[in-house]
N, C-alpha and C positions, 0 to 999 in steps of 0.2 A: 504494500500500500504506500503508494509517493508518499499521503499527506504526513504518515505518522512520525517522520522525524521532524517535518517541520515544527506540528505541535509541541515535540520535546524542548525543543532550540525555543519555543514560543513560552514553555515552561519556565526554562532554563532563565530565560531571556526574565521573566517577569523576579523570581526569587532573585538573581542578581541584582534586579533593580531597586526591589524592596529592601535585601538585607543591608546593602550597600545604605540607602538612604535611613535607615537604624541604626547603622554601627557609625556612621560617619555626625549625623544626627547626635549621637551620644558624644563623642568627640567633639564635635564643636559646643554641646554643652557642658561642657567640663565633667563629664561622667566617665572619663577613662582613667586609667593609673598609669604612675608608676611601677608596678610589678603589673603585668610584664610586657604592654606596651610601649612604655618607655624605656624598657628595656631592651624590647627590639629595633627600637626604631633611634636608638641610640648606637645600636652594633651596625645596623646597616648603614646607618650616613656615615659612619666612620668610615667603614669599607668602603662607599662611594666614593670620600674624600680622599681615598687611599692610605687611611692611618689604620694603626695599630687599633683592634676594636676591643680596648680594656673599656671596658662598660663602666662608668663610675656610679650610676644607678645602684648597679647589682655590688660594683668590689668585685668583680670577675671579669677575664677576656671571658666575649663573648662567645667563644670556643671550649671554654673552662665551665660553663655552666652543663650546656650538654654538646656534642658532636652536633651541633645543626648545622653543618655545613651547605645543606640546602639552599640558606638563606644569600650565597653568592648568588643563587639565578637573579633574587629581586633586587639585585645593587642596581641593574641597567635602569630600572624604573624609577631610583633615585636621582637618574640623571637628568632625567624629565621630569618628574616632579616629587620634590625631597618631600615627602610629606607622613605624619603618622598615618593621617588617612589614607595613603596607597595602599599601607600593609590590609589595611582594613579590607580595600574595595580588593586586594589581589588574592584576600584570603576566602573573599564571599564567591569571585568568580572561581577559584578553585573548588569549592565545595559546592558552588553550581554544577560545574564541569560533571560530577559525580554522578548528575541524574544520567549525562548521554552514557557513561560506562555504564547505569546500571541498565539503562533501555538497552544497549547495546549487548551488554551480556544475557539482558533476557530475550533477546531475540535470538542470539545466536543457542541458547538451549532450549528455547521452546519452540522455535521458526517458525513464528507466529509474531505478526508486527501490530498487531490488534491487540495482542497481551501484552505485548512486550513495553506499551506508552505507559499504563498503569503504573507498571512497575517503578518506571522512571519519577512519578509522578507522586507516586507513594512513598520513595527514597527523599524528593524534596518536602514532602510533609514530615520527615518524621522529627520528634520532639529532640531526640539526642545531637541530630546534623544543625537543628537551630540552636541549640545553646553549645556550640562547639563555636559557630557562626558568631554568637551574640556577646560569647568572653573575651573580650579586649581581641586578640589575636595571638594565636600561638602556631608555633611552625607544625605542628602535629593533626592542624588541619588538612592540610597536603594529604597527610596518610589514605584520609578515606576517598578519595578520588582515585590514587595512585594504586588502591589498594583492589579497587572495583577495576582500572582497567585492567589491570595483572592478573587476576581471573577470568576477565572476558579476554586476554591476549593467550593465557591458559587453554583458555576453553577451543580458541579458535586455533590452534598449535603453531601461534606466531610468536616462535622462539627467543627471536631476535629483541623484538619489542618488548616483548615479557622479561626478560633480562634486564636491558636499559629501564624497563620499569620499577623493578625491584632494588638498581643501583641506588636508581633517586630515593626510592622508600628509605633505603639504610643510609640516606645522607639528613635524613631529617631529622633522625635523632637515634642516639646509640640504643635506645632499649625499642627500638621499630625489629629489631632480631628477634622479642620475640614475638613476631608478627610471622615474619620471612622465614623464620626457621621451620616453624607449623607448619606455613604453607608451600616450601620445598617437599615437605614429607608427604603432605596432599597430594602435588604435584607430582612427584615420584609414582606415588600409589596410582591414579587414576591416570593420568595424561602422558608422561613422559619420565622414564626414570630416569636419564643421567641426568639430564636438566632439572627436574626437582633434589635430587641429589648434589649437583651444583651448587642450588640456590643454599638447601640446608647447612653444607659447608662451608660458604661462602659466609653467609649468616651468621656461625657461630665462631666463625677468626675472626670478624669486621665487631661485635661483640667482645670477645675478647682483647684485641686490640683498641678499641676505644676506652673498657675500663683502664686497661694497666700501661696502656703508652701516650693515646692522644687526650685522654683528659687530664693524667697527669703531666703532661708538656703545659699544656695553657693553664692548669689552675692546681688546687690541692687535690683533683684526683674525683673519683665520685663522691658525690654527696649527698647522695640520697635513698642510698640502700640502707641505712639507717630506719626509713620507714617501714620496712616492714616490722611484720609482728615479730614477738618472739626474741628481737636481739640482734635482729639484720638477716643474711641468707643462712649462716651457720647456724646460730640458735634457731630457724624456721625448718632447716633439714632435722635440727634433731630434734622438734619435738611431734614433727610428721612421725617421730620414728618410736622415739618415749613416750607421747602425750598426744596420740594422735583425736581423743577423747575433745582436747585442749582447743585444736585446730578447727575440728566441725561446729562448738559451740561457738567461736568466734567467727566463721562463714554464717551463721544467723545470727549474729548481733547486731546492734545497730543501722537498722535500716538496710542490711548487705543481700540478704533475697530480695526486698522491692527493688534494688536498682538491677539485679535481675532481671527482675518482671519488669519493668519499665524499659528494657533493650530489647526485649523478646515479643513484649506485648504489641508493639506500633509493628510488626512484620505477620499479628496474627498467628505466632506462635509457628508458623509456618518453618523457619528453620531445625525444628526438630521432627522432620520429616525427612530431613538430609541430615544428621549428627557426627558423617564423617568430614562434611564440611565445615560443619557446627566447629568441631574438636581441634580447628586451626584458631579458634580465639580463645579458647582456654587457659596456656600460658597469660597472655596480657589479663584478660578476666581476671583469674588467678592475682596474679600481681596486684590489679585493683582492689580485688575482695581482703586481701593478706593483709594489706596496706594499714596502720595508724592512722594513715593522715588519712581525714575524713571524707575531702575533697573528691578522691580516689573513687570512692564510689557512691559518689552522687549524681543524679542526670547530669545538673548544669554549670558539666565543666569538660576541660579538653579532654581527660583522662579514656574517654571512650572513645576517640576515636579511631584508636587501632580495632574493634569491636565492630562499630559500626558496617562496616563495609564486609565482614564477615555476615554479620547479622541479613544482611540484604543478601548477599550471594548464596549463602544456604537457603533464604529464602526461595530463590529463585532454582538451585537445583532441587528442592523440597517441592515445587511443585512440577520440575520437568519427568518427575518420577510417577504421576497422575498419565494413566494410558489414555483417558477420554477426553477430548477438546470441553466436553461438557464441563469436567469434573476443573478440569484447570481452570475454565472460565469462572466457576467457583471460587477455587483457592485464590483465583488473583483478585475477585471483588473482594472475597475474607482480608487480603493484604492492605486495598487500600480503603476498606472501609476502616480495620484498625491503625492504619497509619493517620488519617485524617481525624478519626476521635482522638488518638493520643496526641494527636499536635492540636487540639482542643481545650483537653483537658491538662495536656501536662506543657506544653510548647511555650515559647518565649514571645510570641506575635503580639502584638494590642490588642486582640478579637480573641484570645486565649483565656482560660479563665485563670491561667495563674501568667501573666505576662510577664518579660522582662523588665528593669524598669528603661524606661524612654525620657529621655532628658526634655525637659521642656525650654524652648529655644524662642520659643513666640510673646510671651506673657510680657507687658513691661516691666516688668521687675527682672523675669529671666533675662529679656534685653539690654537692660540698667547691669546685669550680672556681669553679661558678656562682653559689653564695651569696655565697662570696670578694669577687667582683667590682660583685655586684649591693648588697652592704654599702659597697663601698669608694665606688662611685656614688652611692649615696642619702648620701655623707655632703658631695658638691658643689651647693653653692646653685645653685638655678636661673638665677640672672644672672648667675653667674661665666663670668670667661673660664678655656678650657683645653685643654693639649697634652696628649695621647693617645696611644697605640700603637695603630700603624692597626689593629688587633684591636677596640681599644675606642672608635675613632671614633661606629663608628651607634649607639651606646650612649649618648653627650653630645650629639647631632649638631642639639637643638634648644636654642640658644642663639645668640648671635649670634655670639660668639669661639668656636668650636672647630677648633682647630687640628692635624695630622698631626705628630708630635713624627719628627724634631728640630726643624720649624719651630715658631714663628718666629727660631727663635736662630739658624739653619742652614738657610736655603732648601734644600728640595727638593721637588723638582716645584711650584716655583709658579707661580703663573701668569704671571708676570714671569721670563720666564729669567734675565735680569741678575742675579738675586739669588740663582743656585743657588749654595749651600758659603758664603752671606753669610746675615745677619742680615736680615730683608726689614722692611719699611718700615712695619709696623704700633706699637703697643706692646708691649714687651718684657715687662713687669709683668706678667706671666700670673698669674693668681690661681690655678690647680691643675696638677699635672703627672699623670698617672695613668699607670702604665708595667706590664708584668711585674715580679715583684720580680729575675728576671736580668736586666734588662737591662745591668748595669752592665759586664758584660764581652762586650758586644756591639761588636765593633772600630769600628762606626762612630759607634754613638749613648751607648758609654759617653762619649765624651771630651766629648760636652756635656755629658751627667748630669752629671759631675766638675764640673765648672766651674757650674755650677747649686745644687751642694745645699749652700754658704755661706747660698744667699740662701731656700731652701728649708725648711720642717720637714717632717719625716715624721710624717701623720696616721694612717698608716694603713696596715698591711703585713702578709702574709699568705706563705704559700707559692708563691702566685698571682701576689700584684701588691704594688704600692704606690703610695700618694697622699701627692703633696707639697704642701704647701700654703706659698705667700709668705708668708715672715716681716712682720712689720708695719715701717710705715717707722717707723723712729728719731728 
């Protein structure tokens, strides 16, 4: 059927243009952070500019946080236009991009292009791909795009591209292995064994090599295997082994079956009709459910998105395993009637019942807000260094010093733990402070403002904010 890809592209075409006007919407109304849009969008203009991209955000090259090497594709868009919002609009059309892999791979296993648009159609509804979309920007959006065509390059036994697809997968961040490694073994079993056997190997040196040689070259090495339960991965192997008792009541704690249910439910439940599909996101699953940090397995955050793209592709061999055009015709309305209630009920849209929030940008006072701040900015030289309210991080975020206030007078969250609640190891001489004008009775960041505004003048203050600027030395 001609029409049916056009409608895709008409899909495609529409959520790009929604989320894009959301996420950038939130941005210009000062709804984005510091952690971790201004932290990317701090490594990449560095890289555009050709400098070393130590982050001062984070206290990490932006190499030293994780392997997102990825992130050299999007420098050339900083050439054209340096902006946090690119990241935004590049990260909506990539996770756009996701519906044509997924129409594309459910055409090519059900060869049917009348089922196949649903599919597409049900993957841009679902609740988990909009609040992957809706969180500031993280390079781990990529995954789920990247991750649907390399099943549908799978499926269709175009070796070459499935390769190069899974290169870039393992460039976007070092724990995407275990993604790839699953799905080599997939691959192996079902389509082609040396080349899933490839990828599996591949996978697990590029994994091992990122922990123990390239995160430690850029930074102190990993830093976040710590979250798991247990004591990290050694105490989590052994109490799989001692206290395996230990292990299952903590997979039902704290909300970790609903976020389950909420990955499985918008597909219709349809992926456990294929489970040897299924059993390529189990590792990362895994990893999330294991996890301390809460974030890990909550919908609305980037954490699922090595998931995601699983979740849709079992979907979709889940129903090519139906022998009756009837019975599919079925299973795919079962698909997008669940994907479109759960992006209802659980989705981040405005028409959702539990929505993201959406910056208000219209109101006179939002407009009084925005002026406020956007004066108070244009009045910091471009090569000044400066500390920020993580509000107004992505707002300075290209210059070489920008810093998350209270650092650097008062580590937090650097990238050197030794220096949390100290003074971290840079220059103190910050040349601007730009804050809310309340911060002052904030319990934790009034008590450095205090101590700060001898050496400080106020250039500049509003209802909104204020910028201090360093006295000159004497």
């Amino acid at each position: 059927m001609p029409w049916t890809p056009t409608l895709v592209v008409a899909a495609v075409g529409a959520y790009v243009w929604l989320y894009s006007s959301w996420t950038v919407r939130n941005h210009r109304g000062l709804a984005t952070f510091g952690f971790d849009l201004g932290i990317f969008d701090q490594g990449v203009w560095l890289l555009s500019r050709f400098r070393e991209p130590f982050v001062t955000v984070r206290g990490l090259n932006l190499f030293g946080d994780h392997t997102s090497f990825f992130l050299l594709l999007l420098v050339p868009l900083y050439w054209v236009v340096p902006s946090a919002a690119t990241l935004l609009v590049a990260q909506t059309v990539a996770l756009g991009s996701g519906g044509v892999a997924a129409f594309l791979l459910a055409r090519r296993v059900l060869r049917d292009d009348a089922l196949a648009v649903p599919v597409g159609l049900a993957y841009l509804a679902m609740p988990a791909v909009g609040w992957i979309n809706w969180e500031n920007f993280h390079p781990d959006a990529f995954i789920v795009p990247l991750a649907l065509f390399a099943f549908f390059f799978a499926a269709s036994g175009r070796w070459a591209p499935f390769l190069v697809t899974v290169s870039l997968m393992l460039l976007v961040k070092e724990d995407v292995a275990l993604l790839t490694f699953p799905l080599g073994l997939y691959v192996a079993a079902v389509h082609h064994r040396p080349v899933g056997l490839l990828v599996a190997g591949l996978s697990l040196a590029w994994f091992a090599l990122a922990l123990w040689v390239v995160l430690p070259a850029f930074g102190p090495g990993p830093i976040y295997t710590g979250r798991l339960a247990f004591g990290g991965p050694v105490g989590l192997a052994r109490a799989v082994v001692d206290a395996p008792g230990e292990v299952l009541r903590l997979l039902a704690r704290e909300g970790r079956p609903w976020y389950v249910w909420q990955l499985l439910a918008p597909a219709g439940l349809l992926p456990l009709l294929a489970p040897g599909t299924l059993l390529v996101a189990l590792p990362a699953l895994l990893a999330n459910l294991l996890s301390t940090f809460p974030y890990q397995f909550q919908l609305h955050y980037h954490y699922s998105a090595p998931i995601v793209p699983v979740v849709v592709a079992g979907a979709v061999v889940g129903v090519g395993r139906a022998r009756s055009r009837a019975l599919r015709t079925g299973l795919i309305g079962l698909m997008v009637a669940a994907a479109f209630s759960a992006a209802n009920v659980w989705g981040p849209t405005p028409w959702s019942r539990s929505p993201g929030f959406l910056a208000d940008v219209t109101s006179p006072q939002a407009r009084e807000r925005i002026a406020s701040v956007r004066e108070a900015v244009a009045l910091i030289p471009p090569g000044a260094s400066v500390s920020a309210h993580y509000l107004l991080v992505p707002h300075l975020s290209h210059r070489v010093e920008i810093y998350e206030f209270p650092n650097p007078w008062r580590g937090t969250y650097w990238g050197d733990y030794r220096y949390e609640g100290r003074p971290v190891p840079v220059d103190l001489a910050v040349d601007y402070v730009i804050l809310p004008a309340d911060l002052s009775a904030h319990p934790d960041y009034g008590e450095v403002l205090a101590r700060l505004r001898p050496q400080y003048l106020t250039v500049y203050r509003s209802p909104w904010v204020q910028l201090l600027r360093r006295r000159p030395a004497s």
